[in-house]
VOZA-817450 format. One record per atom (N, C-alpha, C): residue number from 1; x, y, z; residue in one letter; atom name. Coordinates in nm, 2 decimals. Layout:
<rs>
<NUM,<X,Y,Z>,"A","CA"> ...
</rs>
This chain:
<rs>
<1,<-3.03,1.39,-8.03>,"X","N"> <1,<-3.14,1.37,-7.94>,"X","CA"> <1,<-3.12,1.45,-7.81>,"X","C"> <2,<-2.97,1.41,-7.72>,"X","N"> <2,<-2.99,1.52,-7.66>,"X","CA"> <2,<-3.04,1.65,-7.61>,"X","C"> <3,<-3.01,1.71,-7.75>,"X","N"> <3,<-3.02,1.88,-7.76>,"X","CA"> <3,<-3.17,1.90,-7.72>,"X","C"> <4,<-3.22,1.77,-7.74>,"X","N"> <4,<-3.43,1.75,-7.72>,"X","CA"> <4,<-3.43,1.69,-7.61>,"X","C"> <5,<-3.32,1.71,-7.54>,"X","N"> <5,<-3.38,1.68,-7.38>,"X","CA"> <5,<-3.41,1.51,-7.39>,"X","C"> <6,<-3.36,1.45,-7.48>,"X","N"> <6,<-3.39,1.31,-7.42>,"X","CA"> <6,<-3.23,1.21,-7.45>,"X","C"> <7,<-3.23,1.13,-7.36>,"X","N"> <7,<-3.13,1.06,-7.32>,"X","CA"> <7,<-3.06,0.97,-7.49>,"X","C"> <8,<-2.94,1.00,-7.55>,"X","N"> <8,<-2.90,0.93,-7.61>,"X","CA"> <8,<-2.75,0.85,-7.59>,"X","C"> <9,<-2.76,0.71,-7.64>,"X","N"> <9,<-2.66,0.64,-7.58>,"X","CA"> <9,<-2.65,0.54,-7.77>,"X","C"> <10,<-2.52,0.55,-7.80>,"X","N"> <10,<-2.50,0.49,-7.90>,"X","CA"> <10,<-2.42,0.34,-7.86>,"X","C"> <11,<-2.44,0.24,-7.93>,"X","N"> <11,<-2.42,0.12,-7.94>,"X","CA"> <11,<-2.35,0.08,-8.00>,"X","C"> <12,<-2.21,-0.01,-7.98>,"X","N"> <12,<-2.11,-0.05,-8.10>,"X","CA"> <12,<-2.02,-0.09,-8.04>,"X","C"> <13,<-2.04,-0.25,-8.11>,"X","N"> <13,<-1.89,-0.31,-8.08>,"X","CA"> <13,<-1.75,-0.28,-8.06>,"X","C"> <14,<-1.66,-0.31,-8.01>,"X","N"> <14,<-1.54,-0.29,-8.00>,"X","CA"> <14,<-1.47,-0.26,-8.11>,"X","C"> <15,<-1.54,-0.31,-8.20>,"X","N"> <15,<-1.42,-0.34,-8.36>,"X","CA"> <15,<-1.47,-0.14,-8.39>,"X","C"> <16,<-1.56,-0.10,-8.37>,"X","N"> <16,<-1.58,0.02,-8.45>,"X","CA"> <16,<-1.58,0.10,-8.30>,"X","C"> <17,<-1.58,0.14,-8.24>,"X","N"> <17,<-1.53,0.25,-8.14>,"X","CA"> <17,<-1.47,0.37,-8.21>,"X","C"> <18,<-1.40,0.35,-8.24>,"X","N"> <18,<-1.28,0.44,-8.29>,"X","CA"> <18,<-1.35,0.50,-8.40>,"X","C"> <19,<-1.41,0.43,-8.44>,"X","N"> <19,<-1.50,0.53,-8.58>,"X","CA"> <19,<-1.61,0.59,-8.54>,"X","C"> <20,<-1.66,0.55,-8.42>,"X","N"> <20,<-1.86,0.58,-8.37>,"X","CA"> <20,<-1.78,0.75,-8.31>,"X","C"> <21,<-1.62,0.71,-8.25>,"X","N"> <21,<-1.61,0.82,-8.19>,"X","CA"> <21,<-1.59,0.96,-8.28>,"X","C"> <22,<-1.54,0.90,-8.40>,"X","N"> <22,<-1.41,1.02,-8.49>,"X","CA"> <22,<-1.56,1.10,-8.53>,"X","C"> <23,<-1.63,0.99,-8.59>,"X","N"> <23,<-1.84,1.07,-8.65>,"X","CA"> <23,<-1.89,1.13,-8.55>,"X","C"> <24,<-1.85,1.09,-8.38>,"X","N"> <24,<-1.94,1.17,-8.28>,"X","CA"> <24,<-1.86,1.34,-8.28>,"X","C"> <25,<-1.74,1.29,-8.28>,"X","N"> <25,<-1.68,1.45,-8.24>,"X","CA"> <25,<-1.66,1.50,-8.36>,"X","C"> <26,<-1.65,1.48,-8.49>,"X","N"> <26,<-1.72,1.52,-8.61>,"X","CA"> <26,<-1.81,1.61,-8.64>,"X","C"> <27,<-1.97,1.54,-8.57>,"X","N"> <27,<-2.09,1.60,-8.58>,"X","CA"> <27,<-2.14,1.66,-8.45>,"X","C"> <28,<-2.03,1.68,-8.40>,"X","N"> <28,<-2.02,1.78,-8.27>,"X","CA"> <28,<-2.11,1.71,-8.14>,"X","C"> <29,<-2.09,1.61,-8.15>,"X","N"> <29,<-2.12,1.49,-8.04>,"X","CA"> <29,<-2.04,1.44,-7.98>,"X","C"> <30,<-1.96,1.45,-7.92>,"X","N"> <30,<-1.84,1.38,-7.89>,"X","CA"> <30,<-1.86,1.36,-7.75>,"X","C"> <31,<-1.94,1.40,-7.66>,"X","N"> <31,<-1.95,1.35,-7.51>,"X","CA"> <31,<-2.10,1.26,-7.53>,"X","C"> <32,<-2.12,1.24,-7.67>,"X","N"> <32,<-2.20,1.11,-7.66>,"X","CA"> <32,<-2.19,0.99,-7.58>,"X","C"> <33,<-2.25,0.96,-7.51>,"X","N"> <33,<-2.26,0.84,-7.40>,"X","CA"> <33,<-2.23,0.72,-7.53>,"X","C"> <34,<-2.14,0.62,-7.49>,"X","N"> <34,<-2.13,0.49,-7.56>,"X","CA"> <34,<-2.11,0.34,-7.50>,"X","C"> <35,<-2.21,0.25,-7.52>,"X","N"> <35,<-2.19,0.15,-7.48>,"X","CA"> <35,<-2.15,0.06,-7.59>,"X","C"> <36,<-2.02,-0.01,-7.56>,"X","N"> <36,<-1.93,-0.06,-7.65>,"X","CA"> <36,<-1.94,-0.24,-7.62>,"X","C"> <37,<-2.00,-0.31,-7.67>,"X","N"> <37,<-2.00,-0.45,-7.70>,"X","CA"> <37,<-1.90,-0.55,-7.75>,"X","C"> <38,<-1.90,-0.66,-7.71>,"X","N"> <38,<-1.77,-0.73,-7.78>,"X","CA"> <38,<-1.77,-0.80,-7.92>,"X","C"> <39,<-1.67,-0.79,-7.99>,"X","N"> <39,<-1.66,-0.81,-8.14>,"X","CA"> <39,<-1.57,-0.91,-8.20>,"X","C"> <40,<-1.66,-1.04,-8.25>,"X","N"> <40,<-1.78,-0.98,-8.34>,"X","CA"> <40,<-1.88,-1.02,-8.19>,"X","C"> <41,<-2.03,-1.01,-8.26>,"X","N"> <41,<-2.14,-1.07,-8.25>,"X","CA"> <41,<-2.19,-1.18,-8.32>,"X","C"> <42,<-2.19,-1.14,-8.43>,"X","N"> <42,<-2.24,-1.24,-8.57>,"X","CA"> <42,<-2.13,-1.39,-8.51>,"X","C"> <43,<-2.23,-1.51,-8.57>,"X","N"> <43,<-2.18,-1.61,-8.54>,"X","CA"> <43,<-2.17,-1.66,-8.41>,"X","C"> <44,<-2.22,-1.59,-8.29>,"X","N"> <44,<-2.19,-1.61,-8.15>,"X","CA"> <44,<-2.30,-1.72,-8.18>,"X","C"> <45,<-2.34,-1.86,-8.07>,"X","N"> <45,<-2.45,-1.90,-7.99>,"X","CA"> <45,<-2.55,-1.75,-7.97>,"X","C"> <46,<-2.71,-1.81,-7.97>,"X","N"> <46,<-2.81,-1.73,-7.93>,"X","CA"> <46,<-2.80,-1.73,-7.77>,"X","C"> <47,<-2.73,-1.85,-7.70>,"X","N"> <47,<-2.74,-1.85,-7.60>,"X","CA"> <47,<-2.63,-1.72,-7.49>,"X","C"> <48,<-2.53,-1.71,-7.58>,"X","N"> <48,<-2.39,-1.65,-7.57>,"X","CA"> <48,<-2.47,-1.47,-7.60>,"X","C"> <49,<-2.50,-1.46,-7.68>,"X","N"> <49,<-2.58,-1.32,-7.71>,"X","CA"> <49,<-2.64,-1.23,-7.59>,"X","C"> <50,<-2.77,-1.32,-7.58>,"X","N"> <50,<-2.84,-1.33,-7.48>,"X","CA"> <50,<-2.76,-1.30,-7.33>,"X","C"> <51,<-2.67,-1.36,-7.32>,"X","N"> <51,<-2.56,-1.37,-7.15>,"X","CA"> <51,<-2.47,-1.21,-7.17>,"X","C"> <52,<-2.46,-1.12,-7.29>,"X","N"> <52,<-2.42,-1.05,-7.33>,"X","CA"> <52,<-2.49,-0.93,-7.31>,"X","C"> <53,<-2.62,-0.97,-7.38>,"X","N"> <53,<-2.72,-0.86,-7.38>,"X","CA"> <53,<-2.81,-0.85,-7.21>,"X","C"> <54,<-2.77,-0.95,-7.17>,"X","N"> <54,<-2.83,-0.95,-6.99>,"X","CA"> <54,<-2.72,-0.87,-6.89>,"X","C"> <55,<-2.61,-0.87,-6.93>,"X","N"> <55,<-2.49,-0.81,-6.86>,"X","CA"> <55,<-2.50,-0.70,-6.89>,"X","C"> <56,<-2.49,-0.66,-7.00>,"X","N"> <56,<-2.47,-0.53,-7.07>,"X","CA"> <56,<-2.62,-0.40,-7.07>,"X","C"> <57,<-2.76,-0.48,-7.03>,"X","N"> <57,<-2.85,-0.44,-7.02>,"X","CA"> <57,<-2.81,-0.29,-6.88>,"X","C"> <58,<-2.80,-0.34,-6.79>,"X","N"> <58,<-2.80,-0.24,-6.64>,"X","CA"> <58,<-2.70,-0.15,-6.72>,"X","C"> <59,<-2.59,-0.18,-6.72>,"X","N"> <59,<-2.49,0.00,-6.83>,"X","CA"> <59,<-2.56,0.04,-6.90>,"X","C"> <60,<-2.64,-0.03,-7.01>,"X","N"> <60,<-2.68,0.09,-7.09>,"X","CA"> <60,<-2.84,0.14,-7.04>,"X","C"> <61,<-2.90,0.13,-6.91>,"X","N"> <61,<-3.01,0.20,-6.84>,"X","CA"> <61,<-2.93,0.28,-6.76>,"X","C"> <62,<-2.82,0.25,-6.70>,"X","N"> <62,<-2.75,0.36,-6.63>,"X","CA"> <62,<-2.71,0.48,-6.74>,"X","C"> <63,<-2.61,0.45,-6.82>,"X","N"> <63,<-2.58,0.55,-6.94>,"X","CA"> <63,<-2.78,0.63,-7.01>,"X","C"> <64,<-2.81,0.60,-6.99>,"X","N"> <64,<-2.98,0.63,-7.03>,"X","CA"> <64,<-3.05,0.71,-6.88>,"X","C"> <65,<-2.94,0.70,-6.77>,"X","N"> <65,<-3.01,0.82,-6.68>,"X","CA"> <65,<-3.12,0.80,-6.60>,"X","C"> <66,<-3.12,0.61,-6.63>,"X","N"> <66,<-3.24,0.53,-6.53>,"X","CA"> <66,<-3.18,0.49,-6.44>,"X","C"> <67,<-3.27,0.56,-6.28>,"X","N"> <67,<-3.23,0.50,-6.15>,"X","CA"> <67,<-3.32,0.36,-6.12>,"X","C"> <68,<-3.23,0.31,-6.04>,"X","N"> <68,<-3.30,0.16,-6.02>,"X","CA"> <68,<-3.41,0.23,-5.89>,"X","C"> 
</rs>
């Protein structure tokens, strides 16, 4: 998406890092922006998610090149 001029930011738990990265610099992406989540997810509280995805929200508009 980059290469189109628009902002890309990939998503992925902690447990897979190491692989989102080995496929990014693989397919010649490797300064892909990444926001990395804690692992697992599955099984969390909805309420626990949510306190996750509210924290984690402002990094990944920053990594996306939105100013407040």
């Amino acid at each position: 998406m980059e290469e189109l001029s628009k902002p890309a930011v990939v998503v992925v738990t902690a447990e897979f890092v190491t692989i989102a990265s080995q496929i990014a610099r693989l397919t010649g992406h490797a300064s892909l922006k990444r926001l990395v989540l804690p692992y697992p997810l599955e099984g969390l509280p909805e309420e626990e998610v949510r306190a996750i995805a509210q924290r984690t929200w402002p990094e990944l508009l920053r990594l996306l090149g939105v100013r407040p």
